[in-house]
TILUM-134295 format. One record per residue (C-alpha): residue number from 1; x, y, z. Coordinates in Angstrom, 2 decimals. Layout:
N
k,c1,c2,c3
NUM,X,Y,Z
...
This chain:
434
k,c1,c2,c3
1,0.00,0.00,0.00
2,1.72,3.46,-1.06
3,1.74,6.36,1.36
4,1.44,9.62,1.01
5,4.65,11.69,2.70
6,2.33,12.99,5.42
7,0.98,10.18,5.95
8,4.19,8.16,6.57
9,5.72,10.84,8.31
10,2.46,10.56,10.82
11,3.64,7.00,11.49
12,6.72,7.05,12.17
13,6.77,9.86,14.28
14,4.25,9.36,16.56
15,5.96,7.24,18.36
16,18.23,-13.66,19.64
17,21.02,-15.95,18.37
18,23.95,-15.59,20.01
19,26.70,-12.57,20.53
20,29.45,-12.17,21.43
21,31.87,-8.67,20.76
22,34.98,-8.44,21.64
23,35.91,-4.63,23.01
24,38.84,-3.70,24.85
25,38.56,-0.69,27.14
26,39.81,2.28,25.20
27,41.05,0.49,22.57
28,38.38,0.34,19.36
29,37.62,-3.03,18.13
30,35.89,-5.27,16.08
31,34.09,-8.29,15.85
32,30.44,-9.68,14.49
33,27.86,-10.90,15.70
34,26.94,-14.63,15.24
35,23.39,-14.47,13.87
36,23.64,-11.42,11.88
37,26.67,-10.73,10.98
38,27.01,-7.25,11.77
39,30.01,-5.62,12.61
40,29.84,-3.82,16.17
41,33.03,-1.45,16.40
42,33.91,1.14,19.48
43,34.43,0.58,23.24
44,32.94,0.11,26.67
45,35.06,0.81,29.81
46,35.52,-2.14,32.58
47,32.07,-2.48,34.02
48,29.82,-1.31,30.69
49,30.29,-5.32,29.28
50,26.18,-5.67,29.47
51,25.60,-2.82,27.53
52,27.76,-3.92,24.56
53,26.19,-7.22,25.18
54,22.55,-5.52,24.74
55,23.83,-3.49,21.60
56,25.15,-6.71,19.94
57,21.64,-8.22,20.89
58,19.73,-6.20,19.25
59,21.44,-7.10,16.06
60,20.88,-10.57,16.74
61,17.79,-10.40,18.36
62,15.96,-7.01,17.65
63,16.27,-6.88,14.02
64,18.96,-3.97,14.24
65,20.54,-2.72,11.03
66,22.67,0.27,11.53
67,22.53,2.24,15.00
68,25.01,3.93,17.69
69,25.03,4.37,21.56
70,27.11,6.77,23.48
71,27.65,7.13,27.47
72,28.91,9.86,29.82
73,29.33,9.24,33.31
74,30.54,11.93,35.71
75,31.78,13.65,32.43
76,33.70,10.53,31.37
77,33.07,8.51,27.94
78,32.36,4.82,29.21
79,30.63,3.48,26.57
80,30.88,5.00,22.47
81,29.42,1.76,20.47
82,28.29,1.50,16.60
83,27.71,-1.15,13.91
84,25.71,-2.59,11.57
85,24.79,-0.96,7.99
86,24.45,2.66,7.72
87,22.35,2.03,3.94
88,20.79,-1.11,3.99
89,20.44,-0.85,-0.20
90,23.97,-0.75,-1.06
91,25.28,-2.51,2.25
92,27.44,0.49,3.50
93,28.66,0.38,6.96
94,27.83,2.62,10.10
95,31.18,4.19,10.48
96,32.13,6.04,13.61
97,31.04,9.49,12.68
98,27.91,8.18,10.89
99,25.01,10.54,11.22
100,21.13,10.11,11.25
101,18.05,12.52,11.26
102,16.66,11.89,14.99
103,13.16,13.51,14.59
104,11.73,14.83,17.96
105,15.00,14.02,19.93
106,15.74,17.10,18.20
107,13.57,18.76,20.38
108,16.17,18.45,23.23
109,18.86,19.70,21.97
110,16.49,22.85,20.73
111,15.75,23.24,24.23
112,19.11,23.24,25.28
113,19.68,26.60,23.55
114,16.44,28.35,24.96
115,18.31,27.10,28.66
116,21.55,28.94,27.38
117,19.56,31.87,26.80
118,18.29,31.53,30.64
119,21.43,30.85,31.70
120,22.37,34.49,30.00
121,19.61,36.18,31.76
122,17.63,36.93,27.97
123,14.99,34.64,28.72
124,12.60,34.33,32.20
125,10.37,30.89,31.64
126,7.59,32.37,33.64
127,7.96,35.80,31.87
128,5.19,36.35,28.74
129,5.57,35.19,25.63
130,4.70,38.70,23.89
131,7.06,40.39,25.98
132,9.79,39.22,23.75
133,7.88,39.01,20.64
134,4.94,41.78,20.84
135,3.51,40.32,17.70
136,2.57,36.90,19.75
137,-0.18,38.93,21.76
138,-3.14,38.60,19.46
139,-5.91,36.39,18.97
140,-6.15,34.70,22.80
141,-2.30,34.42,23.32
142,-1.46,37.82,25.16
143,-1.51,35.63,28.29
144,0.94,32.37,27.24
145,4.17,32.18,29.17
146,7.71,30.90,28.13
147,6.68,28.04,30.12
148,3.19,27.07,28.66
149,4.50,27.07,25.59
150,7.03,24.79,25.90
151,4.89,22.63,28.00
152,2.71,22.20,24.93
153,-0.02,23.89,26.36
154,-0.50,26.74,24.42
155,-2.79,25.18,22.61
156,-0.84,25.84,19.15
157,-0.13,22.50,17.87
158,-1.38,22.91,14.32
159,-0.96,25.68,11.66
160,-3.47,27.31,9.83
161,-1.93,26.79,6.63
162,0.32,23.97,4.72
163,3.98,24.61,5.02
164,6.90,24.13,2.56
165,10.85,24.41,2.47
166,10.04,28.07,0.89
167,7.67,29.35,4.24
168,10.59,27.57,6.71
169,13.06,29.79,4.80
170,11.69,32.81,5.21
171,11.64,33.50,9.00
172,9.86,37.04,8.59
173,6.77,35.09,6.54
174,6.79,31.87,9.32
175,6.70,34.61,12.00
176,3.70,36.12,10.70
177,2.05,32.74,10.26
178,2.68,31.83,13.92
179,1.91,34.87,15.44
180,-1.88,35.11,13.86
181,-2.19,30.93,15.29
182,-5.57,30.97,17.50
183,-4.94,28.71,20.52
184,-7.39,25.15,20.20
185,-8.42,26.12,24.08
186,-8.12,28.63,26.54
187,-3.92,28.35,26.70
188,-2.91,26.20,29.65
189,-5.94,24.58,30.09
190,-5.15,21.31,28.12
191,-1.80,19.91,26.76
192,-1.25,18.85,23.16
193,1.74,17.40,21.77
194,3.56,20.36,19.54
195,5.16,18.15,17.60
196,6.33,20.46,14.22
197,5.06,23.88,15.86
198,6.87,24.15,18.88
199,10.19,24.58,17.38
200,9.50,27.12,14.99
201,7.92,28.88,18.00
202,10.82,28.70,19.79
203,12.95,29.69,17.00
204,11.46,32.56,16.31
205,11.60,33.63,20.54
206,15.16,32.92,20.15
207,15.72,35.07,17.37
208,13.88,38.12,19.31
209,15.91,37.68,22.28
210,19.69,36.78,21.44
211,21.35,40.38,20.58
212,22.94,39.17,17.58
213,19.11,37.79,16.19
214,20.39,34.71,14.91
215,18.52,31.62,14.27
216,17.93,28.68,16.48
217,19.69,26.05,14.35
218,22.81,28.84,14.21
219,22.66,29.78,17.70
220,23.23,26.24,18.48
221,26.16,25.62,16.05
222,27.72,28.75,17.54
223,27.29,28.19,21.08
224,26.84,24.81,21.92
225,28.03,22.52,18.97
226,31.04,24.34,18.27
227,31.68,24.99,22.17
228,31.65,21.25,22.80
229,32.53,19.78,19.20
230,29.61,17.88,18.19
231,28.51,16.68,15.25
232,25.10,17.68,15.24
233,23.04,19.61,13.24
234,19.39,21.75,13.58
235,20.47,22.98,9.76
236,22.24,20.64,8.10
237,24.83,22.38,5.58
238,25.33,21.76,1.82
239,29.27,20.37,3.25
240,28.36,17.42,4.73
241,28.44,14.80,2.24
242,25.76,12.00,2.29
243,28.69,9.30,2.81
244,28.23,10.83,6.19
245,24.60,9.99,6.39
246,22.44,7.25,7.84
247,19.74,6.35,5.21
248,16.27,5.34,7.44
249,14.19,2.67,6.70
250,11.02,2.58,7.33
251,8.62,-0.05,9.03
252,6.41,-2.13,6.53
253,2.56,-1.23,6.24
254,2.08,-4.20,8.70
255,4.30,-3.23,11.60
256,2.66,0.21,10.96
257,-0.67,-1.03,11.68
258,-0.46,-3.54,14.07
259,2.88,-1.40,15.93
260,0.58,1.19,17.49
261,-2.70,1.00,19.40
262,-6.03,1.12,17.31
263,-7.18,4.61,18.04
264,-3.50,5.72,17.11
265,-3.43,4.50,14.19
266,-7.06,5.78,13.26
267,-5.56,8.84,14.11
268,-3.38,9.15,12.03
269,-5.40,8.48,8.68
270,-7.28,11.01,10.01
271,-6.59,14.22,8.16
272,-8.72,16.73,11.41
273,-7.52,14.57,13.96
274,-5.26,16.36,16.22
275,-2.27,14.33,15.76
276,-2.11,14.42,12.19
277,-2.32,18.02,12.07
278,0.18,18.34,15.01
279,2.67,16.94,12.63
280,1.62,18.70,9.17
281,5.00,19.55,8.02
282,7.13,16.79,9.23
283,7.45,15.31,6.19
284,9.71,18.19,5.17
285,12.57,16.70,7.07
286,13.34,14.55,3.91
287,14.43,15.18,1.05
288,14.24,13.39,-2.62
289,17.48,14.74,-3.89
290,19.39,14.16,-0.87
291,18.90,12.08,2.01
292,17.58,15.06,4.06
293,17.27,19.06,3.58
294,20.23,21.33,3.89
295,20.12,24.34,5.09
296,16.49,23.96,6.49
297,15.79,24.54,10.11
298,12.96,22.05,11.80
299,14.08,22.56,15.05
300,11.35,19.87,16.52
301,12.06,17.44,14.24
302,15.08,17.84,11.72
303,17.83,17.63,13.62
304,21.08,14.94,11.94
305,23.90,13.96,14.08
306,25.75,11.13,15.98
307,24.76,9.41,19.08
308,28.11,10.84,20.52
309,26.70,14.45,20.20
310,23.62,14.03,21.72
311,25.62,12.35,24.73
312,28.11,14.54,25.34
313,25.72,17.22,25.12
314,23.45,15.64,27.85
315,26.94,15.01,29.35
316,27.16,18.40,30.19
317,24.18,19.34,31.16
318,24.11,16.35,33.79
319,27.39,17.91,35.24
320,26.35,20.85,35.70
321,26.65,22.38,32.65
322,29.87,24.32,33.54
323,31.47,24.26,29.62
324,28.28,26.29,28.99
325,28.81,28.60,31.69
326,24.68,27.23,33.04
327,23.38,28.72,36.20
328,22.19,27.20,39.20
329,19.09,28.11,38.81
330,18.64,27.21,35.43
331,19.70,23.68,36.51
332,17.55,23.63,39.14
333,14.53,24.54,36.53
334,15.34,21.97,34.09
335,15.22,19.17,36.85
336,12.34,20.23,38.73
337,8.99,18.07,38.06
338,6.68,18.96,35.15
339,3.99,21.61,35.74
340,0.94,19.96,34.45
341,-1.95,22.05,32.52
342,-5.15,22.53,34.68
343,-6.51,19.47,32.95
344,-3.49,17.50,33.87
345,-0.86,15.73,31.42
346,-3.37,14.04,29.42
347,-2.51,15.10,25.91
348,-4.54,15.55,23.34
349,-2.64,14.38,20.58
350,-1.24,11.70,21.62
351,-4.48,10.60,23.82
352,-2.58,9.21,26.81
353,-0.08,11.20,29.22
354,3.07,12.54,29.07
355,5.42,14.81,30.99
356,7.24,18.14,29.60
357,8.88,20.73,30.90
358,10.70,23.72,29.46
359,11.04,21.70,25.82
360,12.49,18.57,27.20
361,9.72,15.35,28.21
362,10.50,14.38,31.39
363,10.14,10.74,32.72
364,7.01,9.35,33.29
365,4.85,5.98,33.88
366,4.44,6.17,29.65
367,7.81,6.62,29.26
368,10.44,5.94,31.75
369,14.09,6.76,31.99
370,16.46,7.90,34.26
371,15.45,9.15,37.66
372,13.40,11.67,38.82
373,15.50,14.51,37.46
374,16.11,13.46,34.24
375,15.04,15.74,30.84
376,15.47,15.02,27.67
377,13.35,13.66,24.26
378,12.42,10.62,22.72
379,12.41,10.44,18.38
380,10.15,8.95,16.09
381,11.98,5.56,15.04
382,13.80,4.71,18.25
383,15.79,7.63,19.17
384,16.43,8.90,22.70
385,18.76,11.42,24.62
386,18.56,12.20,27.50
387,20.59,13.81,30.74
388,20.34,12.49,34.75
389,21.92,14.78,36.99
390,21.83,12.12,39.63
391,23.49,10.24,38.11
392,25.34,12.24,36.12
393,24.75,10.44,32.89
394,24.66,11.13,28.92
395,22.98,8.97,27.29
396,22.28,8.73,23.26
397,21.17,5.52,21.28
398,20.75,6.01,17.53
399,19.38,4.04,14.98
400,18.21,3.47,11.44
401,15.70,1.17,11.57
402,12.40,2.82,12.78
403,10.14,1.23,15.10
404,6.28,1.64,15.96
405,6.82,1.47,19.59
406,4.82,3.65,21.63
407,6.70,4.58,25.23
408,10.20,3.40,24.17
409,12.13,1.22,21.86
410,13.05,-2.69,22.71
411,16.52,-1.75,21.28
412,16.71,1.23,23.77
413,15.17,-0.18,26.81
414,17.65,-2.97,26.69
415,20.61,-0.58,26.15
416,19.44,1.47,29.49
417,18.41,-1.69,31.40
418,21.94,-2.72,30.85
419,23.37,0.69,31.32
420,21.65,1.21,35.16
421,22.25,-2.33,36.03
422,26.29,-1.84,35.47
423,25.81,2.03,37.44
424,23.68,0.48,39.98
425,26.78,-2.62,40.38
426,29.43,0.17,40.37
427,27.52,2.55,43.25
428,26.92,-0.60,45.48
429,30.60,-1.70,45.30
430,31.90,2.22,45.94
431,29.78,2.36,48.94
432,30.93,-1.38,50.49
433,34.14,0.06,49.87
434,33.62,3.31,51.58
């Protein structure tokens, strides 16, 4: 059954035979897995084993093709994995600095530069939307705060209008566009997953508040990827070639339909249901000349880079974000509970609960990870990244093969299962010690 873009895009984003690797601490290796054949190159540190074990797994056991997982502790790189096929046509591998478009995990690092921006004293989260961006105030939105809006409960999850590469492009036409948006409900009332809107929203408050007016996806190159060294992208440039590039592959019409609950997947066939129009415009995060955009700024969904940069990131921001010169307070902010809307977290796109806070999810029954402090975002496929300041972790997993999981990937919840089990071991022999 063919798709239309949309429609696939809907899907994908709403939501063992033996192995054995061989990895020497700090030393890369190589080795394959005995069912599949894949080749699993990087590292784990004395004490990671089970979570190379789970990463060879999932080739073996999880249908894997191509995917990477990265882990900070305490600042430290303990675990930088990858393997498997990076295009599953032509058979090329996943090399170390292979890169793939993460969808909504995207949404985290967008956050990250909106906590800069606290951090710098441009930006109060309780302050007014409008009193950044005095166009905002019209049509039942003089009264949204920072926070509301980035708690999806503004209430602007869809657009009034169809959007293209040329709208995205032109920031002074996308600003009008979002600035005449009528809220679906009285604004913090209800939540409703923001899944394409809320980063243009927050690109365009960026751009009103940093004193050099730049855009989201730059601000982040300039100040955080380039601080740190990632390799990750909110605009992809025209430079990186697509030998770089992670080629997706989607789930067959099957998996589709029988991946996500009934009413979900009703939903999204559903050209006025909620969800669907939550993510009009997500389809624009491909591309039919390349393997995705350049130069095209979806800063909820768009976002290409390496499990490594989405670690480290987290890395820091676990740590206490010192390389970014963060605040206490903003720290405190971005591990302080949700704030649900007056309805509670019920959303009304997705039609079951989640937690978010300040542009990050936070952990929930739906979705666990980490402890209580965590922050970070989920992606459509499988993706996840995601900082715990108690334990002062970084966590990325990457792949290419997407899923239709609802509340977290197999693949990923074996790789953190594994991953808290060995910092769990490693706390309770530090303490016998002590």
């Amino acid at each position: 059954m063919k798709l239309d873009p949309l429609t696939k895009a809907a899907i994908g984003l709403t939501a063992a035979g033996a192995a054995y690797v061989l990895v020497q601490k700090g030393r890369h290796a190589r080795s394959r897995t005995a069912s599949t054949g894949a080749e699993i190159h990087g590292f784990v540190q004395n004490g990671y084993e089970a979570v190379r074990e789970a990463f060879a797994e999932n080739f073996a056991r999880r249908r894997e093709i191509g995917a990477a997982c990265c882990v900070y502790h305490k600042g430290e790189k303990v675990v930088d994995l990858w393997g498997g096929v990076r295009n599953k046509t032509t058979g090329e591998p996943w090399e170390q600095n292979t890169m793939a478009l993460v969808y909504s995990a995207t949404k985290g690092l967008s956050a990250m530069t909106l906590a800069v921006a606290h951090s710098r004293g441009w930006l109060d989260y309780d302050e007014l939307v409008c009193k950044y961006w005095p166009e905002f105030a019209q049509n039942g939105k003089e009264r949204i705060t920072v926070r509301q809006l980035l708690a999806h409960q503004a209430g602007l999850f869809a657009l009034d209008q169809p959007l293209d590469k040329t709208v995205i492009r032109d920031l002074g036409h996308l600003a009008e566009i979002l600035a005449r948006q009528i809220p679906a409900w009285k604004p913090g009332t209800r939540q409703a997953y923001h899944a394409i809107t809320l980063g243009f929203y927050e690109g365009e408050l960026l751009r009103r508040i940093d004193p050099q007016h730049r855009t989201l996806g730059q601000f982040f190159q300039d100040e955080i990827a380039m601080q740190l060294g990632l390799d990750f992208y909110i605009r992809l440039p025209q430079s990186i070639p697509d030998s770089c590039l992670a080629t997706l592959v989607d789930p067959s019409f099957t998996e589709m339909v029988l991946g996500f609950p009934f009413k979900m997947v009703l939903d999204v066939w559903n050209p006025r249901s909620n969800i669907r129009r939550a993510l009009m415009g997500s389809e624009l995060a491909h591309d039919d000349q390349y393997i995705y955009p350049r130069n095209l700024e979806i800063p909820a969904g768009g976002g290409v880079g390496t499990a490594r940069a989405i670690a480290q990131a987290y890395s820091v921001f676990a740590t206490g974000g010192k390389e970014l010169r963060l605040r206490k307070k903003t720290m405190q902010e971005l591990t302080a509970p949700a704030v649900p809307a007056m309805h509670g977290f019920f959303d009304e796109c997705i039609r079951g609960d989640a937690e978010f806070s300040l542009g990050f999810m936070k952990p929930n029954a739906g979705f666990p990870f980490g402890s209580a402090s965590s922050f970070g975002h989920p992606g459509a496929g499988g993706s996840l990244g995601f900082a715990d300041p108690e334990t002062q972790i970084g966590y990325a997993y990457v792949p290419n093969r997407k899923s239709t999981t609802m509340g977290g990937d197999p693949r990923d919840v074996a790789l953190r299962r594994a991953l808290f089990s060995a910092t769990a071991a490693a706390r309770n022999s530090f303490e016998s010690i002590a």
